[in-house]
N, C-alpha and C positions, 0 to 999 in steps of 0.2 A: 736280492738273489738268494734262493732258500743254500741251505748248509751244503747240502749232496752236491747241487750243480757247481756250488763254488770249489765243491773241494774234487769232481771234476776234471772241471775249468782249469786248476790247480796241476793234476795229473795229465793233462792233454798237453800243454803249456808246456810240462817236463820232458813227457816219453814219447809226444806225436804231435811236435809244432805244426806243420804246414796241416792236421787234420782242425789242432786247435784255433788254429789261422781261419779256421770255413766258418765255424760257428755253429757249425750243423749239429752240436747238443743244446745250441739255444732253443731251435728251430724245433728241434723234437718234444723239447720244455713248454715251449708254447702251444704245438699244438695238441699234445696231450692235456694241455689247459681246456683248450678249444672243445677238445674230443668229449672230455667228463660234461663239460658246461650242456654239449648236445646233446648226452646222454639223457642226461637229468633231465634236460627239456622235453626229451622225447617221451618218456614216460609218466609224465604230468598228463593227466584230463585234461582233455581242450574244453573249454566254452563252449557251447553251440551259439550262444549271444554275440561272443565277442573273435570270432576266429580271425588269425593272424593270417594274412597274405601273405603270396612266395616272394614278390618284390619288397615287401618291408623285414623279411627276415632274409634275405641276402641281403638288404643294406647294412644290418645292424651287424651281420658278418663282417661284411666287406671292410665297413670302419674301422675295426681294430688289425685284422689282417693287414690291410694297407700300410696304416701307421707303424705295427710291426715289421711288414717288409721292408720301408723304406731304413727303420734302424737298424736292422740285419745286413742292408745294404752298403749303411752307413759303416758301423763295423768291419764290414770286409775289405772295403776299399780304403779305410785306415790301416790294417794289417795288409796289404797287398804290398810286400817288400819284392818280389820278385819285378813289378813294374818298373820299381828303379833300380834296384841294387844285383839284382841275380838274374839266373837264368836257368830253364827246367828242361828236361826230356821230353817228345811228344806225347808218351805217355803218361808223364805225371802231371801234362796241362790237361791230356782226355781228362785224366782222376778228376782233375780240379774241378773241372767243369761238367762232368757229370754227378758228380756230391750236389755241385751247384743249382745244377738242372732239379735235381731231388728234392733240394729247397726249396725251390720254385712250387714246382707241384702239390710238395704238404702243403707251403701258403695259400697258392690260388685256389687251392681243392674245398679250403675251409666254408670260403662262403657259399658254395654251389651244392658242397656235400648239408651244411645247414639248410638251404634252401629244398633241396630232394626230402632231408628228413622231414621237415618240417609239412612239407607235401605229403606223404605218406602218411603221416603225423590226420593230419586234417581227412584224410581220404576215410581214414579206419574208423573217426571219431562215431558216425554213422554205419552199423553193418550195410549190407547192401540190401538187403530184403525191408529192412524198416527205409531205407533212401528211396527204394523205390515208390513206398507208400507216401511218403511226406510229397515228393513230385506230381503222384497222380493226385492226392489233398489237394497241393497246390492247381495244378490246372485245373480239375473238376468243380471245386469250391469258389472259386474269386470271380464266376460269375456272378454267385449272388450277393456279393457285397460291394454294390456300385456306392463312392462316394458323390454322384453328382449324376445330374439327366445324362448327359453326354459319357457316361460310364455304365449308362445300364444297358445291358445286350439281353437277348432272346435266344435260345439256344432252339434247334440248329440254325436259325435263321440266317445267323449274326454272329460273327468274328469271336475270336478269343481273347485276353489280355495279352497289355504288350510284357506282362509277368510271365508268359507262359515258356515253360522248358518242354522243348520238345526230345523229350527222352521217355521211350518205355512207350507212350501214345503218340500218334501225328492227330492231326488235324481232324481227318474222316473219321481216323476210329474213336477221335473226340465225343464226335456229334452223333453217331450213332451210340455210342452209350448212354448220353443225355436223354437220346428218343427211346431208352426203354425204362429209364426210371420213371418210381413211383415216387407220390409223395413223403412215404418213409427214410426211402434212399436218398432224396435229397437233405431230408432233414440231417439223416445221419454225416453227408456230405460236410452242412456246416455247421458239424460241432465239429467233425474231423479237421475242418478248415483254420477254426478258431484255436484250436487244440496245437496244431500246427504252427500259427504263429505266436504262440505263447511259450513255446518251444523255444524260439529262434530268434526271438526278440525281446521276450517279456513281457509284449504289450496283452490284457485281457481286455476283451470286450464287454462293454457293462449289459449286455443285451443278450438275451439267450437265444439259443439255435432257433427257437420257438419263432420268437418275434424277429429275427431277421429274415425266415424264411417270407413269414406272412408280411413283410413290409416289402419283401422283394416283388413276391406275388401280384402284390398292389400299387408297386411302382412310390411306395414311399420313401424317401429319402432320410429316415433315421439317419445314418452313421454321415451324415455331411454334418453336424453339429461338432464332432470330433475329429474333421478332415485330416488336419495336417500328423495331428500323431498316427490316426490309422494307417494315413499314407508312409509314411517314416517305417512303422513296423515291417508291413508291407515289402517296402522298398530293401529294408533288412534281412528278412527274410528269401524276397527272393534271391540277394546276390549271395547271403551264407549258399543256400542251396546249389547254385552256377558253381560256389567256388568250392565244395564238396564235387561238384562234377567233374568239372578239370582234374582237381586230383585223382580223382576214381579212374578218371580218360586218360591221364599223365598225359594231357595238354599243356601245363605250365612250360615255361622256356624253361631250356636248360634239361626236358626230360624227351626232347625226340632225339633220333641219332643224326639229324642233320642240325643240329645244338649241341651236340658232344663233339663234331669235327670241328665246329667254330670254334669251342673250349679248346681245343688242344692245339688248334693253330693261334689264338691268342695266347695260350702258355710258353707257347713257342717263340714267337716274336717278343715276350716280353723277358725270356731269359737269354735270351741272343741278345737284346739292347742291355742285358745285363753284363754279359761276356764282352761286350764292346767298352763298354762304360770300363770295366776292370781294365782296358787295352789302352784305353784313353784318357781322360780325366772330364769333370763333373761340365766346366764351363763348355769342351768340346765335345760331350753329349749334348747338352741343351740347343750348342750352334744346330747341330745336326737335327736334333725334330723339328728346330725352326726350318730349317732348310728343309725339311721333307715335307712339314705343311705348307711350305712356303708353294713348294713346286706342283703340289697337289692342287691345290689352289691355282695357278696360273694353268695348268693343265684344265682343268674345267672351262676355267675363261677361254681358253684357246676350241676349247669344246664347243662352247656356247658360239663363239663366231664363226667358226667356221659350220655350225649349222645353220644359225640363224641369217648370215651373209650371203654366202658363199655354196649351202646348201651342200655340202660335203657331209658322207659319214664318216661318222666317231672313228668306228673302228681302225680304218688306217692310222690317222694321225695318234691315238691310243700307241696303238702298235710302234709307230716311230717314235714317237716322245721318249717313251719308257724303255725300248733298246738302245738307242739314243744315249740317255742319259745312262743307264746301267754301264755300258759300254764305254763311255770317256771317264765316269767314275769310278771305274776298274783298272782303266789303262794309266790314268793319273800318278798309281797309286804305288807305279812299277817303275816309272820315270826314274830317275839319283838324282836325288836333293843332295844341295850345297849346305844347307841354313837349317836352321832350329824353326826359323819358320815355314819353311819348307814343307820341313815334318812335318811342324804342326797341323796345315792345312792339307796334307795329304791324306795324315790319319781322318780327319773328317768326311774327305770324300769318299776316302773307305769305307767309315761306317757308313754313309749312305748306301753304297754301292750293297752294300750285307744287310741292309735296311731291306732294299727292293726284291732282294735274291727270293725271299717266300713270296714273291708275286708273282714271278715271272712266267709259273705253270700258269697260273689264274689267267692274266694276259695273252698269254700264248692262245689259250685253249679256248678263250671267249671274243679274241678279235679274228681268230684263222678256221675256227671249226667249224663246221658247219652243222654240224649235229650238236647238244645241247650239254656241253661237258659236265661228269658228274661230278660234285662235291669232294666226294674224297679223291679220286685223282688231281682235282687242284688245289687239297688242303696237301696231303700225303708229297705227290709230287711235288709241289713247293719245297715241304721239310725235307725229303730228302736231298733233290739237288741241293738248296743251301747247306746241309752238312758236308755233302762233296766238294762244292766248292771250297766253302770254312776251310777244313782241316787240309783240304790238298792244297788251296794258295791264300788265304788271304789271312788264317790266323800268325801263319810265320811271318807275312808280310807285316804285320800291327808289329810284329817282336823287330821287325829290322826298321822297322820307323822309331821303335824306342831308341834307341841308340843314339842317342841325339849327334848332331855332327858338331865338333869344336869352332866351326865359324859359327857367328849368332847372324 
């Protein structure tokens, strides 16, 4: 831990325990880590040989992030004196757990803001006016370097490769540009071709524009003696290209806005199973996603027979299952316990019960509606009903289950 944050760490600990308790100047230490590390990245020359994908650099996010949160996690529920020993104000649990919610969010933001950059990153490598050159190169050109009989086409006659990105030209306007060149423009075509995948692969042709035209011409099959690396380049080139396109399109996941409500409703549920976990303890979270995969799981099976038997639809049985259970797992939870164990298993039915509560619009809106509900009404409405619930019954109810009762 450098000097500053220790001494900090030091000062919080003295003049602001329960702030020092969150941990949320580790959180801000780390992800200012995070933040330079993406800076720097971002301002490095990309490769056009070797360009990184938006799934392999959100992994390489995700990995430390993760292992971070779980220790951030771990910390907090070692200082959580209030579980056993004390007792807070509604407002000083809101505080708590909105700090907490904020940690959340710096973490989860890490790999997705790395992956956005990173896309952006690759979009720009290429302006757009030279992108668009290299794409018509690309489809114009790769006629005439068939590596085998079964790859050589006739323009317009005949088909284009399965290399071909339809951006900028379709099909028609393909083939009617083909039918007015000369043998000039072609020639120029594949140098431009060659030029192109020397670019984006490295691979050079030992055969100049010259003699691949005239071998085309004549249906010789020069470049089948270097099959497999042509094709490799090739193959390289065209997915650099595709994946310069996504970015330019901000088609990668994670950049439309029905990938940003799924973000925030997975932010969501994963800092509620965080807030729960604080309410409860480690073995009685684990019970509990076992229980909730468990029943998700028997729910499908109850799915699958009663369509494939009984010829019933989903939807109702959907519908009851999950009000069903929502509803005993609610009710459970209000019951007077005698017993510590009591407790114990009631607190668990509650987390479920607060587990399911962000579903319940989604459910509602997809087994009753008739019209086609949108996304944000069943992301949104989820989070907000389950706040309403939270804070009006079920977070006091987790503080009256602590209370253990003196019979065991």
């Amino acid at each position: 831990m450098p000097a500053f944050l220790r001494d900090l760490d030091r000062q919080l600990l003295l003049y602001c325990p329960a702030l020092w308790a969150m941990k949320i100047h580790w959180v801000i230490f780390f992800v200012g880590i995070a933040a330079s590390i993406m800076t720097i990245k971002a301002i490095i020359p990309l490769s056009l040989m070797s360009l990184p994908s938006s799934e392999e650099q959100f992994l390489w996010a995700f990995i430390p992030a993760s292992l971070f949160f779980f220790f951030w996690v771990k910390q907090l529920s070692d200082f959580n004196t209030e579980k056993h020993f004390g007792r807070s104000s509604f407002f000083q649990r809101l505080g708590r757990q909105a700090l907490l919610l904020g940690g959340v969010i710096l973490i989860t933001a890490i790999p997705f803001v790395h992956a956005q950059l990173s896309n952006h990153h690759i979009a720009q490598a290429v302006d757009d006016t030279s992108f668009m050159e290299d794409i018509n190169s690309l489809n114009m050109g790769d006629v005439y370097f068939p590596l085998s009989e079964v790859d050589y086409r006739i323009f317009p006659e005949e088909t284009f490769s399965p290399g071909f990105i339809y951006k900028n030209l379709d099909a028609s306007e393909l083939i009617l540009k083909h039918k007015r060149l000369t043998n000039e423009d072609k020639l120029q075509l594949v140098h431009a071709y060659q030029a192109l995948i020397k670019k984006y692969s490295g691979y050079e042709y030992v055969y100049s524009a010259q003699q691949i035209l005239t071998a085309y011409q004549q249906q010789e099959m020069i470049l089948s003696r270097d099959n497999q690396a042509i094709y490799q380049a090739v193959a390289q080139t065209t997915a650099s290209l595709k994946r310069i396109a996504q970015a330019k399109d901000r088609t990668y996941p994670f950049q439309t806005a029905e990938d940003v409500h799924k973000v925030v409703f997975f932010v969501f549920v994963l800092w509620l199973a965080v807030v729960i976990f604080f309410q409860t303890s480690l073995k009685q979270l684990l019970i509990t996603c076992s229980l909730y995969v468990l029943g998700m799981m028997m729910l499908g099976v109850l799915m699958s027979i009663s369509t494939h038997f009984f010829s019933l639809d989903d939807e109702p049985l959907v519908f009851l299952c999950f009000f069903a259970a929502l509803s005993i797992l609610s009710l459970q939870a209000f019951i007077t316990g005698h017993s510590q164990r009591t407790h114990y298993w009631q607190s668990i039915g509650l987390s479920l019960a607060s587990m399911l509560l962000p579903l319940t619009v989604l459910v509602w809106t997809t087994t009753l509606s008739v019209a086609q509900p949108s996304l944000e009404l069943m992301v949104y409405g989820g989070i907000g009903l389950t706040l309403l619930v939270w804070y009006g019954m079920f977070n006091r109810q987790f503080i009256r289950l602590q209370a253990a009762p003196t019979k065991d």
